[in-house]
N, C-alpha and C positions, 0 to 999 in steps of 0.2 A: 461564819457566813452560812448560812442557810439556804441559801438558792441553788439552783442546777439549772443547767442552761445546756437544752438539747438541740442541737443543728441538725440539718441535713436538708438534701433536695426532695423536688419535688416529686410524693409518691415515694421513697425512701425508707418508709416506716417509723419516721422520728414519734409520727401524732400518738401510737399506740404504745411505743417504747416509753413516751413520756407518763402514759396512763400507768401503765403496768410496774412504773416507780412508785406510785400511790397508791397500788392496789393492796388488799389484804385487809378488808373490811372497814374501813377508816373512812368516813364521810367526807368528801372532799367539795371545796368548792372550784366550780369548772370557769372560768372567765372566760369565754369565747367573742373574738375580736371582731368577728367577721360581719360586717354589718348586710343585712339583708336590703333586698332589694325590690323593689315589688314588681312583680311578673315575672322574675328570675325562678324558674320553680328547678332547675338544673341545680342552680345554688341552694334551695330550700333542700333538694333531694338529698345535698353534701351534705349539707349542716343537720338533717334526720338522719342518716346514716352514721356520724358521729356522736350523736347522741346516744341512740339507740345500742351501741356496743361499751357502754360505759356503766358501772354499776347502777343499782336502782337508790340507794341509799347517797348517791351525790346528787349536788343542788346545781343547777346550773344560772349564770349571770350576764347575761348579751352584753356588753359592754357598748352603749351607742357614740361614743367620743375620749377623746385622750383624755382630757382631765379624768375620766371617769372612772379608767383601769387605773389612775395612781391611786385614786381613792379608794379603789376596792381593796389595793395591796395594801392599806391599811387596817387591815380587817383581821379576821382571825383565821389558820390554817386547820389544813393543808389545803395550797392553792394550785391548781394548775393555769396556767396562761395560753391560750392557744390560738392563735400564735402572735407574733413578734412585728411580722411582716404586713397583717392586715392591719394591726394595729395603724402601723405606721403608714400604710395606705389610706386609713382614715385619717390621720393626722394632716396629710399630705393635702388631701381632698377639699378637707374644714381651711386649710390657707389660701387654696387657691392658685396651689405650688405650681402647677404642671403648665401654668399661664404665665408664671410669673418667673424675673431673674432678679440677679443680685442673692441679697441674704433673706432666710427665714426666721426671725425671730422666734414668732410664735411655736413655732415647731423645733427650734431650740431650745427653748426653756421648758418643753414638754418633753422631749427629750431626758435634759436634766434632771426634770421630774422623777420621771420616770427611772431612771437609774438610782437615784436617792431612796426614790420609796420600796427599790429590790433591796438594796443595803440594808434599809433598815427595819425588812420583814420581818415579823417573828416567825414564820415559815412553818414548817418546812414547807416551800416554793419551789413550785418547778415551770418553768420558762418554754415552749417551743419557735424557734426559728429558723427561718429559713435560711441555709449556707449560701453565700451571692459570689458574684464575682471571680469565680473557677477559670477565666483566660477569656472566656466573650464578651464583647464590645458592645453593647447592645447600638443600634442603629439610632434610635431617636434621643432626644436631648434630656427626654421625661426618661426614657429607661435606664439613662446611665445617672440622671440625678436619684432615683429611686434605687440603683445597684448600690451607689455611694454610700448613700444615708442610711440603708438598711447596715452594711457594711459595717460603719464608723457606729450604727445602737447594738450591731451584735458583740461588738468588739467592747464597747462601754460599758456593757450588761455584762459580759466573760469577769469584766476587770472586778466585779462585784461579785462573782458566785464563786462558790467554794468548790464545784463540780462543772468541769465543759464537756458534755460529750455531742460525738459525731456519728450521725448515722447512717450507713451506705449500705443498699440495696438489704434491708432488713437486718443489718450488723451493726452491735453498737461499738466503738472507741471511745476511751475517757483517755480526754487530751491530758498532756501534763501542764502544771500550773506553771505557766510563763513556758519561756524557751529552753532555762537551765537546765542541764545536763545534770543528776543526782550525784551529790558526791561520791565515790566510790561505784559510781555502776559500770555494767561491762560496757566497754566502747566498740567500735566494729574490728580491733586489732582482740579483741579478743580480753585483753588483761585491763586492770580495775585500777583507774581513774585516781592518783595522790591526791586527797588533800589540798596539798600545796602547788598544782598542778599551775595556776593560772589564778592572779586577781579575783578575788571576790567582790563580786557585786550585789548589792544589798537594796533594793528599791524602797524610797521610805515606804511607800505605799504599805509593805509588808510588816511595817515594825507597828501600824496602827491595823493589820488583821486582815486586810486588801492582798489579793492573790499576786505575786507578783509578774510583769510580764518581760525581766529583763535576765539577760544572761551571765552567766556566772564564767564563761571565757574556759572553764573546765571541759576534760575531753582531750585524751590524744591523739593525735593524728592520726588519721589511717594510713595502714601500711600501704606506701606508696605504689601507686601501677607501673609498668615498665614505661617511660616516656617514649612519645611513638616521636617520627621527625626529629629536628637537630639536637635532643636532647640524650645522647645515648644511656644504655641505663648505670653503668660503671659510676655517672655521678648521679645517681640518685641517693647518694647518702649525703645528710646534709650536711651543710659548710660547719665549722664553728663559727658561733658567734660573735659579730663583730663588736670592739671593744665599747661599751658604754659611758658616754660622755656626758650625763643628765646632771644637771645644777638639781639643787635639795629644793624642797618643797620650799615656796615664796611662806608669810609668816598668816597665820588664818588656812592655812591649806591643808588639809590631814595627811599624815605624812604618810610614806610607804609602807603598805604592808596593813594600812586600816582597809576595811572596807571600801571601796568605792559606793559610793550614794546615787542611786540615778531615780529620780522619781518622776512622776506622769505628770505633765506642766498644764498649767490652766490656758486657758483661750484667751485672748484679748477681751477687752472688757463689753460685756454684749451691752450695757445700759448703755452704753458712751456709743456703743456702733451705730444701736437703733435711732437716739439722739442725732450721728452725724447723718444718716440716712435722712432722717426727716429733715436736718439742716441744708441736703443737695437739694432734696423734694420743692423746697419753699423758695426756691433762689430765682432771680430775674431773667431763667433760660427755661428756652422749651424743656420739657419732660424727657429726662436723658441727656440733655443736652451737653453735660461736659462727657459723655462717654465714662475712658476709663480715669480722665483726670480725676472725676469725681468718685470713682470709687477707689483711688489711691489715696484720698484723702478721710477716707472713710474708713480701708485699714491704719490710716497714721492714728487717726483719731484714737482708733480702739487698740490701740499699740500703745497710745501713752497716756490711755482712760482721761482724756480730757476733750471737749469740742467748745469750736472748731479749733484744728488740732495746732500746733508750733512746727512752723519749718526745722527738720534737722539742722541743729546748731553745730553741730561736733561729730562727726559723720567723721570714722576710723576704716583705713583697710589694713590689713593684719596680710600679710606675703609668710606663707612658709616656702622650706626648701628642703628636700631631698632628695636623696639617689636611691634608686631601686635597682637590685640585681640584676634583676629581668632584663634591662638594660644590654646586657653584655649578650642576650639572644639576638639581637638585632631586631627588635621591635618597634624603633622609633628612628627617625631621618638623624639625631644627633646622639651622640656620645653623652655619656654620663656624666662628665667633666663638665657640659654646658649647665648643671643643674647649678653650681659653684657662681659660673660665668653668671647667668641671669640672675644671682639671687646678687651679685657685688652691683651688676647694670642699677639691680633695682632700688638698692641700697645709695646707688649714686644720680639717681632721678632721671634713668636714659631709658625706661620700658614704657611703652604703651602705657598703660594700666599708671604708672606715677604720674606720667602728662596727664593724662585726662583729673586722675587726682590734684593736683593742681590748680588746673582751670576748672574744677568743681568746688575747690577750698577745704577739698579731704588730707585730711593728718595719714600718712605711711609710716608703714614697718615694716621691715625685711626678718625674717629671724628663721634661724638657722636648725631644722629639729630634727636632721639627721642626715648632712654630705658627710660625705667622707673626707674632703678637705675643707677646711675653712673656706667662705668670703666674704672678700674686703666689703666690711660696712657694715654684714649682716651680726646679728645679737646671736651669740652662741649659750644666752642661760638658761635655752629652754631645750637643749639636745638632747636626744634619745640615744642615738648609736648611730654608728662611719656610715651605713648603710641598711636596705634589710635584704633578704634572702631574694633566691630565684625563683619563683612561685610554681613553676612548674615542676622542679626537685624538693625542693625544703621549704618549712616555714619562712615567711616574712621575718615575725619575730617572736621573740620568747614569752612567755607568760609577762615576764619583769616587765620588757621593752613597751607590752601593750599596756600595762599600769599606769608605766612614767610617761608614755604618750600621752593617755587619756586626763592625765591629770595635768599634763604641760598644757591642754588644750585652755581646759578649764581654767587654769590660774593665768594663759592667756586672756580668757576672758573677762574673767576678774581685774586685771591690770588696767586693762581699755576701758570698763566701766566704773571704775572706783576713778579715774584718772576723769570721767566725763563725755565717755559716749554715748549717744544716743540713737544712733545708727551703725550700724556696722555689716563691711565687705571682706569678706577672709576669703581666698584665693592662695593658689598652690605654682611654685614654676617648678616643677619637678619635670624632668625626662623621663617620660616611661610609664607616668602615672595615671596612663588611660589606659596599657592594660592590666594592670590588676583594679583597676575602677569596673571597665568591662567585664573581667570575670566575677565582683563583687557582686554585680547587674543581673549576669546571669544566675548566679547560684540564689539570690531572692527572687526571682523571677520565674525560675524556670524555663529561660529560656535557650534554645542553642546557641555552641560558641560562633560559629558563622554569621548568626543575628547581630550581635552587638559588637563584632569588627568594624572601626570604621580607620579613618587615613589619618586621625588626631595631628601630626607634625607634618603630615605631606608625603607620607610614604609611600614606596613606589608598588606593583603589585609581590613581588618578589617579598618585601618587608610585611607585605599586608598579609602572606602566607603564612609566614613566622608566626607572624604575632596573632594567626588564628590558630595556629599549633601550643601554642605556648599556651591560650587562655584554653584551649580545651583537655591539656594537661593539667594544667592547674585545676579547672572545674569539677574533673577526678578528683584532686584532692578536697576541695571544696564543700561538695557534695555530701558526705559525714556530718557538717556542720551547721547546715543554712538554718535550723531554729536556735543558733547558740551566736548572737551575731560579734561579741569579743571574740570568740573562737574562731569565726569566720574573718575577724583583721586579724588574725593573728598568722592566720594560715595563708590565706592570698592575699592579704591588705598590702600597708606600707604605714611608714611613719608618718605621712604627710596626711594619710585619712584618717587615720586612728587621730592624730591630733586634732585636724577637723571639726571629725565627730562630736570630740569631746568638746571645742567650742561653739559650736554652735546648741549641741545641748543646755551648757550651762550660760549660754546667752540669752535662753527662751526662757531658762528658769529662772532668772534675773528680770525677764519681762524689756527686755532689748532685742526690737528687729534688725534683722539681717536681709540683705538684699543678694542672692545665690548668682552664679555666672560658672559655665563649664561644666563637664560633666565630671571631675574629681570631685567639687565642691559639692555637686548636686547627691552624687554618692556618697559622698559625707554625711550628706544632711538625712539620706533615707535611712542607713544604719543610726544616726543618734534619734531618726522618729519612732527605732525599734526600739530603743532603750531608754529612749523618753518619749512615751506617746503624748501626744499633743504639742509638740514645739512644731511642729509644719506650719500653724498657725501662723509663726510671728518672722516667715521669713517670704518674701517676694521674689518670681523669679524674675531676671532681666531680660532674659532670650532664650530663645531655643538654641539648643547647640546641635550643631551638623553630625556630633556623634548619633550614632541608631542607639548608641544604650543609652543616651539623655533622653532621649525620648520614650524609652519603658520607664526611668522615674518618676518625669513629668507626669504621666498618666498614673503611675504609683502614687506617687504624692497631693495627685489633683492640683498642680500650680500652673498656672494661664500667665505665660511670657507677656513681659508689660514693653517689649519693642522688639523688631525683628533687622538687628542690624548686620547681621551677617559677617557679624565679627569673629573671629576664629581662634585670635592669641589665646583664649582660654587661660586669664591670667586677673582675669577681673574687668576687665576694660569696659565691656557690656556694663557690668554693675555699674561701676563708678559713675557709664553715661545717665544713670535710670536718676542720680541722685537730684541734679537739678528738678525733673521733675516733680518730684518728689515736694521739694521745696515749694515749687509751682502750685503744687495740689492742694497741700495747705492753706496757702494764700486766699487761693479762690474761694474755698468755704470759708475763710475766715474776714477777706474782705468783700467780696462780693453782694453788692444787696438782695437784700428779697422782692419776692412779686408784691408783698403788701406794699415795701417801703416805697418802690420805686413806680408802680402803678405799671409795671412791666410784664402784664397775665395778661394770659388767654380770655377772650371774651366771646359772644356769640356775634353774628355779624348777621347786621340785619339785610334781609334781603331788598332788590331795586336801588340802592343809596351809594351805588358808584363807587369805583373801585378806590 
């Protein structure tokens, strides 16, 4: 790879730092993004200014539109790009974005473009953009769609350069390539990293030359802080490991101890979307008229690359269960024994979440991937271990434990789709697994433990204290970790996310939606869009959850809740409700007539001619 890709805010020094990588006599060509303006002479003044301190022997090239910068990068180097962000202001501008909702095609597939034609520079190429989305909100609907999207090219353009660096207040950093921890390097305890430390993770992306952006789960814990509140420090040495009860890899599965494969998952299919877009456009209803039915129907479409789309025929919800240590702090209204009780209920069709499956025509599964006791009904071949650790003393779980989750998720998901799913709801009835979801939240986020406390079982304030002691101990530990995200289940996770994760990753890579519900799941889903960028595509959320750290993912993930039932079980039950619609959506684009057919359009109305 050939390209560098320099970030930074604005006024930062990135624009010179980028120059000063092509200096040393070398004729360069300048690509400058920034489209001028006429009577802007403020702007003219920038863009002389910039020119003017750049050697006399470069050529410079105004770039007046998006196709035009792909076309340049096909040219000869060295180029520089400056920058990233006007570009895509112009981009923005030529669709007509800032007016408009729903999807951008056009500015998609330029997008695409444009990432293809960094790839396949002959370079050497250097990139400038602008770093976005540092913790503010922006106020208007244009600012935060413009934060996004810059966001999701500078992150698309990273996955394609061979060099990220970042520039702050005139300092440069070169990031590391993906989140991985180097094998053998020093960790913050000071001593150098085994080897055999933790699962390796392998993203195909890097076996064809693409930088990787996944974690390799390597990295030892930091030496623990003295737990403040109920945890005195005499047990801060951790437990041993509970005994591991994992069935051998299903047959097609790579076995323990290969690589794990996590690669960056493609979009749903954009022909088929713009297709179903134009199919709501042409329908016998005013303009917008189905709302959000109609653009449910429009992700189903482009979820299963066909329009108008098929009702989910075969629509799976997948129940795990586990106990988590943590548990035994007193962070949740029930005992740890209940995680047992609800996974046997559920296994006997007495929970929320089965009835509503039921009267939606959804297939259940209970399965069992880390209690410490058996329940009656639940599938014990995909167990990890009795339980995991207390997150605020010791690891969750061991390098191993996080393997044989990640891959129990996986050959989860493989089972439901090889068996005939087409839809799929995975949900967790674990006790306790909102707080290490909550400190999961926080440590990607950044945000305090106080923030992402909420009452998950109904807990009294007393409970609600614990268990903001517990996630801010833990976040201590956590903290070491947050660009390593196996490392980070490993250390505050549990068996119920780590499993998750791994299914819904490998259900995106399959090109199988998923409909999200709770904030376990939704945690789930943010750690597997770290280790498979682009599967957020292919999954829908149900609702909002009453959790405050569901609501930093949501915004993380960009997912718009498709009802607000105010349901709380946190067990899938929201999902399950979303499915009929779902089936509804399709319907309507697929039977619904159009305005030609039915002579059901808007017309002009002549005036005087009575109502």
């Amino acid at each position: 790879m050939n390209a560098t890709l320099v970030l930074g805010g604005t006024r930062s020094g990135k624009s010179r730092y980028a120059e000063e990588l092509l200096g040393g006599g070398t004729p360069v060509r300048y690509l400058a993004t920034g489209r001028r303006t006429a009577g802007d002479a403020e702007w003219d003044a920038r863009i002389a200014a910039h020119a003017a301190r750049r050697p006399a022997d470069w050529t410079t090239e105004e770039i007046g539109s998006g196709p035009q910068l792909v076309a340049a990068l096909a040219g000869t180097g060295p180029v520089l790009v400056d920058d990233l962000g006007t570009w895509l202001t112009g981009v923005l501008d030529d669709a007509g974005a800032w007016e408009r909702t729903g999807d951008l095609p056009e500015v998609d597939d330029l997008v695409a473009a444009l990432v293809a034609a960094v790839a396949a520079a002959r370079g050497p190429v250097v990139l400038v953009s602008a770093e976005t989305g540092l913790g503010v909100v922006p106020e208007s609907r244009a600012g935060r769609m413009f934060r996004d999207r810059l966001g999701e090219l500078n992150a698309a353009v990273a996955a394609v350069c061979g060099t990220v660096v970042l520039v702050v207040a005139g300092r440069a950093l070169t990031l590391p390539a993906g989140a991985a921890t180097p094998t053998g390097a020093t960790t913050p305890t000071g001593s150098a990293t085994p080897a055999d430390a933790a699962p390796t993770v392998v993203p195909a992306a890097a076996r064809n030359g693409a930088t990787p952006r996944t974690a390799t789960g390597t990295g030892a814990t930091a030496a623990a802080e003295p737990a403040a509140g109920p945890a005195p420090a005499a047990d801060a040495t951790p437990a041993p490991a509970a005994p591991v009860r994992a069935a051998g890899p299903a047959a097609g599965t790579a076995a323990a101890g290969d690589p794990i494969e996590v690669a960056a998952v493609g979009r749903p299919d954009p022909r088929t979307r713009r297709e179903a877009v134009a199919l709501v456009e042409g329908l016998a209803v005013p303009t917008g008229g189905l709302g959000r039915l109609g653009e449910l129907g429009v992700w189903l479409a482009a979820c299963q690359g066909t329009c108008p789309p098929r009702p989910p025929l075969d629509a799976r919800v997948v129940l795990v269960a586990a106990d988590h240590g943590v548990t035994a702090s007193g962070v949740s209204a029930y005992p740890a024994g209940v995680s047992a009780a609800r996974a046997s209920a559920a296994a006997a069709g007495r929970l929320p979440v089965t009835v509503a499956a039921r009267a939606a025509g959804a297939a259940v599964r209970t399965v069992d991937v880390g209690l410490e006791r058996p329940a009656d009904g639940a599938e014990s071949g995909y167990t990890v271990t009795g339980t995991s650790g207390r997150i605020d003393r010791e690891d969750a779980l061991t390098p191993d434990e996080v393997d044989a989750a990640w891959r129990a998720g996986a050959r989860l998901a493989d089972s439901e789709i090889e068996a005939g799913a087409d839809l799929l709801v995975p949900a967790t009835l674990s006790v306790g697994v909102t707080t290490p979801a909550a400190t999961l939240v926080a440590a990607l986020t950044g945000t305090e433990p106080v923030a992402v406390v909420g009452r998950a079982s109904g807990i009294d304030d007393r409970a609600w204290m614990r268990k903001a002691v517990v996630i801010r101990d833990a976040l201590r530990r956590a903290r070491p970790h947050v660009r390593d995200p196996l490392a980070l289940l490993r250390t505050v996770g549990g068996t119920d996310l780590v499993v998750l994760a791994g299914f819904l990753a490998r259900a995106a890579e399959r090109k199988v939606p998923a409909v999200l519900d709770g904030l376990a799941v939704v945690t789930a889903a943010m750690l597997a869009e770290e280790l498979a960028p682009g599967a957020k595509e292919w999954w829908l959320l149900a609702q909002p959850s009453s959790e405050p750290a569901a609501a930093l993912v949501v915004e993380h993930l960009s997912l718009t809740p498709v009802l607000d039932l105010a349901v709380r079980t946190e067990d899938g039950t929201a999902a399950v409700a979303v499915l009929p619609l779902l089936a509804s959506a399709a319907r309507l684009l697929a039977e619904t007539g159009t305005a030609a057919d039915t002579g059901v359009a808007p017309g002009g109305v002549a005036a005087g001619t009575g109502s």
